[in-house]
Steps between C-alpha positions, in 0.01 A plus 500: 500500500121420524390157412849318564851466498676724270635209258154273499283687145270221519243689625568727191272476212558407114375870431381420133303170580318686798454809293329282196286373768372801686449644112290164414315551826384884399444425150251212641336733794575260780600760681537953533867589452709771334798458350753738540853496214840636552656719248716186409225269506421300151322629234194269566505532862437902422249426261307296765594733803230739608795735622815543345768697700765708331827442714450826671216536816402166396308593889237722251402153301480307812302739704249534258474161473434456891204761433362352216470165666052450480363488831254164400648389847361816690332480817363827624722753494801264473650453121664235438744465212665147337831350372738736310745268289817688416719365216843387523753832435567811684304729657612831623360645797538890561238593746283199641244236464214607722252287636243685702179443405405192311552152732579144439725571207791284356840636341681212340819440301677210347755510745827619431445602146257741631709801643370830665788756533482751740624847321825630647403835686503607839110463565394253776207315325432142476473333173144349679319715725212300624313722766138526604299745687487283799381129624121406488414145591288505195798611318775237362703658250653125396784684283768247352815567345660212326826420288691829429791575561571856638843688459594784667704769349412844737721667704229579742401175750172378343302176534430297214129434620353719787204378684287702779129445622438219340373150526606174322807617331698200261862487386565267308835355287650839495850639499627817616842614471662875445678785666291637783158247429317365764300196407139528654438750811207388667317794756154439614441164295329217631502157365786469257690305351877535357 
């Protein structure tokens, strides 16, 4: 458990009070986000979602998401992405979420009613796969993952977020649990926090 002790939720979120809020916040501009639905997500919360998954390779959705981030925080030849606000509901994860090119990006749930479910098959990749070219001191990648709850269902060991050359890495309020799931495997990483 990330966050605290198995039995203390209070760091959990009321998922449709936060949701309403991060919606109010993009209807009113305050600040860049996408929001990203489950298949099982409400019907408004699809109407309002700038990606709706389908309950299979819900990674496709999310991925494109990651890439579609705008780059108005872009310095040089360093893009910079935003927050991506998932619904509440389930997400099914086949191949993996890749971030590898666009920096100081934010996934976030609303905590344990937003689940990413690794498919069962015998292939060893992450759910998260956060990995950059290398370090640059004028590089920070500043990537945050926050509230979801990861569940593990392959038969092959995989890790539920996988980190390598990278800076400023954030965990946040997550769960992992499943057969052969490592929580977050950190290699190369500097300046984290879990």
């Amino acid at each position: 458990w990330v966050g605290g002790a198995q039995n203390d939720l209070s760091n959990w979120v009321d998922s449709e009070a936060v949701l309403n809020e991060r919606i109010d916040s993009v209807e009113s501009g305050s600040f860049y986000t996408l929001l990203v639905a489950s298949d099982d997500a409400t019907d408004r919360q699809k109407e309002l979602a700038d990606y709706v998954c389908d309950g299979t390779n819900d990674e496709a959705q999310i991925n494109q998401a990651i890439q579609d981030l705008p780059e108005v925080y872009s310095t040089g030849s360093n893009p910079k992405g935003g927050l991506i606000q998932f619904t509440q509901g389930n997400f099914y994860i086949d191949g993996e979420i890749n971030i590898t090119t666009k920096a100081q990006i934010t996934l976030k749930g609303l905590g344990n009613s937003t689940l990413f479910w690794k498919k069962n098959n015998a292939v060893r990749d992450s759910i998260i796969n956060i990995s950059f070219t290398g370090f640059s001191s004028e590089r920070w990648e500043k990537t945050s993952i926050e509230n979801i709850y990861f569940i593990g269902q392959s038969t092959a060991q995989t890790s539920a977020i996988s980190c390598s050359k990278s800076h400023s890495i954030s965990v946040r309020n997550c769960i992992f649990t499943g057969s052969s799931l490592y929580g977050v495997q950190l290699k190369d990483v500097n300046n984290s926090i879990i």
